[in-house]
C-alpha positions as CSV (number, residue, x, y, z in Angstrom):
1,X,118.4,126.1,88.7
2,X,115.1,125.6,90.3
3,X,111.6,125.1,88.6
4,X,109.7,128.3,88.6
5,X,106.6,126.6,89.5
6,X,107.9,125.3,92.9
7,X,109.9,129.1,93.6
8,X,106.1,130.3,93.0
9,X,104.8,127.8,95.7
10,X,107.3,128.6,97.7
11,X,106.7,132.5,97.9
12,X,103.3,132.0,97.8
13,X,103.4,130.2,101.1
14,X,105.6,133.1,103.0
15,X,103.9,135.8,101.0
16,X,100.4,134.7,102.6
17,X,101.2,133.7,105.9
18,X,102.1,137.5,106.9
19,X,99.1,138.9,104.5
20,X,96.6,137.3,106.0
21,X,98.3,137.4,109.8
22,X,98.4,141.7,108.3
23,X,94.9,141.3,107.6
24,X,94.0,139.5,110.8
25,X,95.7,142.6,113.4
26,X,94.2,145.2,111.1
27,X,90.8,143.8,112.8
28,X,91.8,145.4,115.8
29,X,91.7,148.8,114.1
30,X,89.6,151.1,116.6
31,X,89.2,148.0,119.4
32,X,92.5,147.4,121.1
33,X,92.5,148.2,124.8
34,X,94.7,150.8,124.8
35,X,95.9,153.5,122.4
36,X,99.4,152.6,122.5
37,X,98.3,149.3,121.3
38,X,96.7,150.2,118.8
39,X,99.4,151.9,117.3
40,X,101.5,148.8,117.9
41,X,99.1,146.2,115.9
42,X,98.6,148.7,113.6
43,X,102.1,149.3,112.8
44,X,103.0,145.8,112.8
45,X,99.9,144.8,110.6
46,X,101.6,147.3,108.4
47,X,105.2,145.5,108.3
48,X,103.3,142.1,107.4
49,X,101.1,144.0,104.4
50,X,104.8,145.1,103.3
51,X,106.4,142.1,103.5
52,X,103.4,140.2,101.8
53,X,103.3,143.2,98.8
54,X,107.5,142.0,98.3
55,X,106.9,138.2,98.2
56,X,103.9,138.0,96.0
57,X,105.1,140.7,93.4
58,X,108.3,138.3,93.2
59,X,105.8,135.4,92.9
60,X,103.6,136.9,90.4
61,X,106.9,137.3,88.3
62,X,107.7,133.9,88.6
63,X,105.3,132.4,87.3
64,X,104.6,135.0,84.4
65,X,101.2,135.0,84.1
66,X,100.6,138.6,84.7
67,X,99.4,137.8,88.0
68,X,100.4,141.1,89.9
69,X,100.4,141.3,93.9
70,X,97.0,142.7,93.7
71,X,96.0,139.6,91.6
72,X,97.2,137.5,94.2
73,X,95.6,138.8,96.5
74,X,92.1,139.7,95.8
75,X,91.4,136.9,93.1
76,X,92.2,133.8,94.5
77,X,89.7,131.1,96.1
78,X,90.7,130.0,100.0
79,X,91.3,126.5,98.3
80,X,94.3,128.4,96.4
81,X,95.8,130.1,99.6
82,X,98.6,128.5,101.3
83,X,99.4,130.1,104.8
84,X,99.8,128.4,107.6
85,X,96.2,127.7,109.7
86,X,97.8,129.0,112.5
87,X,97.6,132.5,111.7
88,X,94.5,132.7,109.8
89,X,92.6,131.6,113.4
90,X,90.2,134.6,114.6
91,X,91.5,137.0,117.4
92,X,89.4,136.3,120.1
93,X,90.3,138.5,122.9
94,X,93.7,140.1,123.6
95,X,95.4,137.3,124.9
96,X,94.5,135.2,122.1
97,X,95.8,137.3,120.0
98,X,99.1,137.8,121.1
99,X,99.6,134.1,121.7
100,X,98.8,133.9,117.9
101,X,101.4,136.8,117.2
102,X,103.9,135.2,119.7
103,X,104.1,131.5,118.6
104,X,104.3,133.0,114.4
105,X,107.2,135.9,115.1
106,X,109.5,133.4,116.9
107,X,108.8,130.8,114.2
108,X,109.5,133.6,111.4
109,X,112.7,135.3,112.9
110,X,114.1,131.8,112.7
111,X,113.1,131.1,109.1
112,X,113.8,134.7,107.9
113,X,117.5,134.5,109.4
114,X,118.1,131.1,107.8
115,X,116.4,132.9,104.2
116,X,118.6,135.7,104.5
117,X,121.3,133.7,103.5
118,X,119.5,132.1,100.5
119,X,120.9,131.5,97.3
120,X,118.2,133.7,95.8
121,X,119.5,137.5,96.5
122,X,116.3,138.6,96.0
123,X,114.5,136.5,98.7
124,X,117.8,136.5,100.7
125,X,117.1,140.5,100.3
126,X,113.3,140.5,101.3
127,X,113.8,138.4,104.5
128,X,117.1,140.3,105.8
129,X,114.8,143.7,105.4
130,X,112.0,142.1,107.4
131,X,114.3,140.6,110.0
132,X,115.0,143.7,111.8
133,X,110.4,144.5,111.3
134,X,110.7,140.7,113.0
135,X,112.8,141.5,115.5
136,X,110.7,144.0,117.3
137,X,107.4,141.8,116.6
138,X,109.0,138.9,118.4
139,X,110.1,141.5,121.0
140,X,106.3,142.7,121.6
141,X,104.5,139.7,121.5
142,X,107.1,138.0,124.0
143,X,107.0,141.0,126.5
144,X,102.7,140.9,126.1
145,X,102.7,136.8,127.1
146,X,104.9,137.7,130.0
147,X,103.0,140.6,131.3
148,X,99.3,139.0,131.1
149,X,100.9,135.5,132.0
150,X,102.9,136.8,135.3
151,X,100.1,139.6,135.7
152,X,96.4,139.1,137.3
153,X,94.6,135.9,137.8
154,X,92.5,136.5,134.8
155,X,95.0,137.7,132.7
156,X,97.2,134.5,133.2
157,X,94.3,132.5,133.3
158,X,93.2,134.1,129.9
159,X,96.5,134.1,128.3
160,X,97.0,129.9,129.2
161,X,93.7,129.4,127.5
162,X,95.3,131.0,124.7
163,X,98.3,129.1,124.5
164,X,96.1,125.6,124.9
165,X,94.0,126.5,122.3
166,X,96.6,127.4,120.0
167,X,99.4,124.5,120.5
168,X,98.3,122.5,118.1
169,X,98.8,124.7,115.3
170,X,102.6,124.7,115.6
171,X,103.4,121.3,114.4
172,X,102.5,122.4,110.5
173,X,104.8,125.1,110.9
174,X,108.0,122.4,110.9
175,X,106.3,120.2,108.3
176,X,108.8,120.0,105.0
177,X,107.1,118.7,101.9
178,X,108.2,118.3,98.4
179,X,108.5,121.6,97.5
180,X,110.6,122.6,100.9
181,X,112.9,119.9,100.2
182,X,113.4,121.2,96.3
183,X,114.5,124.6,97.8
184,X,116.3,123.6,100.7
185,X,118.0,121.4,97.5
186,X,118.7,124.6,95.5
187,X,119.8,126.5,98.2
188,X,117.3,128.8,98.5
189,X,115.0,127.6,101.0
190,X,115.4,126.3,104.6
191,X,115.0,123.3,106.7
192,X,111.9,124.5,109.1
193,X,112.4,121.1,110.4
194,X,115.6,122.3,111.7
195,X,114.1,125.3,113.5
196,X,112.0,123.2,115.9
197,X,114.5,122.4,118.8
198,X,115.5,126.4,119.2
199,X,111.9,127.2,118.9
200,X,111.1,125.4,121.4
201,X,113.7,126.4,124.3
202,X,112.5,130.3,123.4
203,X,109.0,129.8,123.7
204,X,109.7,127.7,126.8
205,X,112.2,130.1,128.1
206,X,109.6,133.1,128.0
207,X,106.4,130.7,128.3
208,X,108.8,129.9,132.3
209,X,109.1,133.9,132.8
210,X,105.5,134.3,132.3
211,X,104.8,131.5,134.9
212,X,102.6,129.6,132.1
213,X,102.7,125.8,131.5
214,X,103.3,124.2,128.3
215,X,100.9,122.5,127.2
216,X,100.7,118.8,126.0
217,X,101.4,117.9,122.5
218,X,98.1,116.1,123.1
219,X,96.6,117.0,119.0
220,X,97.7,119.0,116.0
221,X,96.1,119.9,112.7
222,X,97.5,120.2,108.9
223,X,96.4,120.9,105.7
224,X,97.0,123.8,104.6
225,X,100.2,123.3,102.3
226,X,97.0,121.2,100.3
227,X,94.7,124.3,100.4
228,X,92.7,123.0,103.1
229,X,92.1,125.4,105.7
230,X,89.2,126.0,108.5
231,X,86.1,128.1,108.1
232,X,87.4,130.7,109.5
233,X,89.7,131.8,105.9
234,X,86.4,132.1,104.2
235,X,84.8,134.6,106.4
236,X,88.3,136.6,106.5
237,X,88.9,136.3,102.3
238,X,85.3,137.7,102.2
239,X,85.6,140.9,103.8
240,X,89.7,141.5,102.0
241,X,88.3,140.4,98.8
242,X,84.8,142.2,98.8
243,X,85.7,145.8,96.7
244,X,88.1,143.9,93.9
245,X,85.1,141.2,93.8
246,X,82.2,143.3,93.5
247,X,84.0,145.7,91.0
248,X,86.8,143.8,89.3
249,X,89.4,146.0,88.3
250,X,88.3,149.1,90.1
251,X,90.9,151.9,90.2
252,X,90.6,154.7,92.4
């Protein structure tokens, strides 16, 4: 049986990483450089909203406050948020921002597939319906790194900027802490640490196609599992948050 405090954590942490990821590709709304694109990000922003809406409705009912999704999500402080730093780091330009998308789908196919078989049907449920969204994320992203990366001089140039300035990010994704270790212990979460070595030979097998190098594992950055995250949360929570903020409650 596991504490319903660390379940809570626990879908908190997969329930913001795709909202605020969802959040961060809605940006794009009426900017990306081609129609077809924008679709694409839109849509895709879409499955992450979805999958956020599952997780933090099932959170909110664990810990049995009365905390809804909406709760959740409009009327907590950055210092309460627990998604990864990765993809709460601004777009910058299109490369960027598929390097972003590219490193988080192929690191959340691989935890989804190992939480579909999770001891907890309902989260075993969640992440085998957002595999197959997953599937065609990590499909997208991978085919935009090898186009730009294998295309012009200034698109590979701009997407290997894009990769350098994003490495560092991906060591908190494998991080397990007390609360991973008391799931993986129940059976209903997964060993991220695990996930690392096959991570790495498909982002190395597609990073080889795209004629990009992999860059050192020269620095990394953490903190977010302790609700510290960059600057760059703030800005984004203030612009979600704004309406429910400014008129608590509000129902349309």
């Amino acid at each position: 049986m596991s504490n319903p405090q660390t379940l809570f954590d626990y879908l908190i942490r997969l329930g913001d990483n795709s909202l605020i990821l969802g959040q961060r590709l809605a940006e794009w709304s009426g900017h990306a450089p081609i129609l077809e694109e924008e679709l694409a990000l839109a849509n895709i922003g879409l499955d992450l909203i979805g999958q956020a809406r599952m997780l933090l409705t099932y959170a909110g009912e664990v810990e049995g406050k009365g905390r809804d999704e909406d709760r959740l999500a409009y009327h907590r402080d950055s210092s309460d948020w627990r998604n990864l730093l990765l993809v709460e780091q601004p777009n910058g330009d299109f490369a960027k921002t598929m390097a972003r998308q590219f490193f988080f789908d192929h690191f959340q196919y691989l935890q989804y597939e190992a939480l579909s078989r999770s001891t907890d049907e309902r989260l075993a449920g969640i992440a085998a319906k957002s595999l197959k969204e997953i599937s065609y994320h990590r499909r997208h992203s991978s085919d935009w790194v090898i186009r730009l990366g294998d295309g012009t001089k200034e698109s590979h140039d701009r997407m290997q900027k894009a990769i350098e300035e994003l490495w560092g990010f991906l060591p908190e994704m494998f991080d397990m802490d007390a609360v991973d270790d008391a799931m993986l212990a129940a059976g209903i979460g997964d060993d991220v640490a695990s996930l690392r070595d096959e991570f790495d030979m498909a982002i190395e097998k597609v990073l080889r196609e795209a004629t990009l190098d992999r860059p050192e594992d020269s620095w990394s950055v953490r903190g977010s599992r302790e609700g510290r995250h960059s600057e760059h949360l703030g800005y984004l929570l203030a612009e979600m948050q704004f309406l429910q903020r400014a008129y608590p409650d509000a129902k349309w």
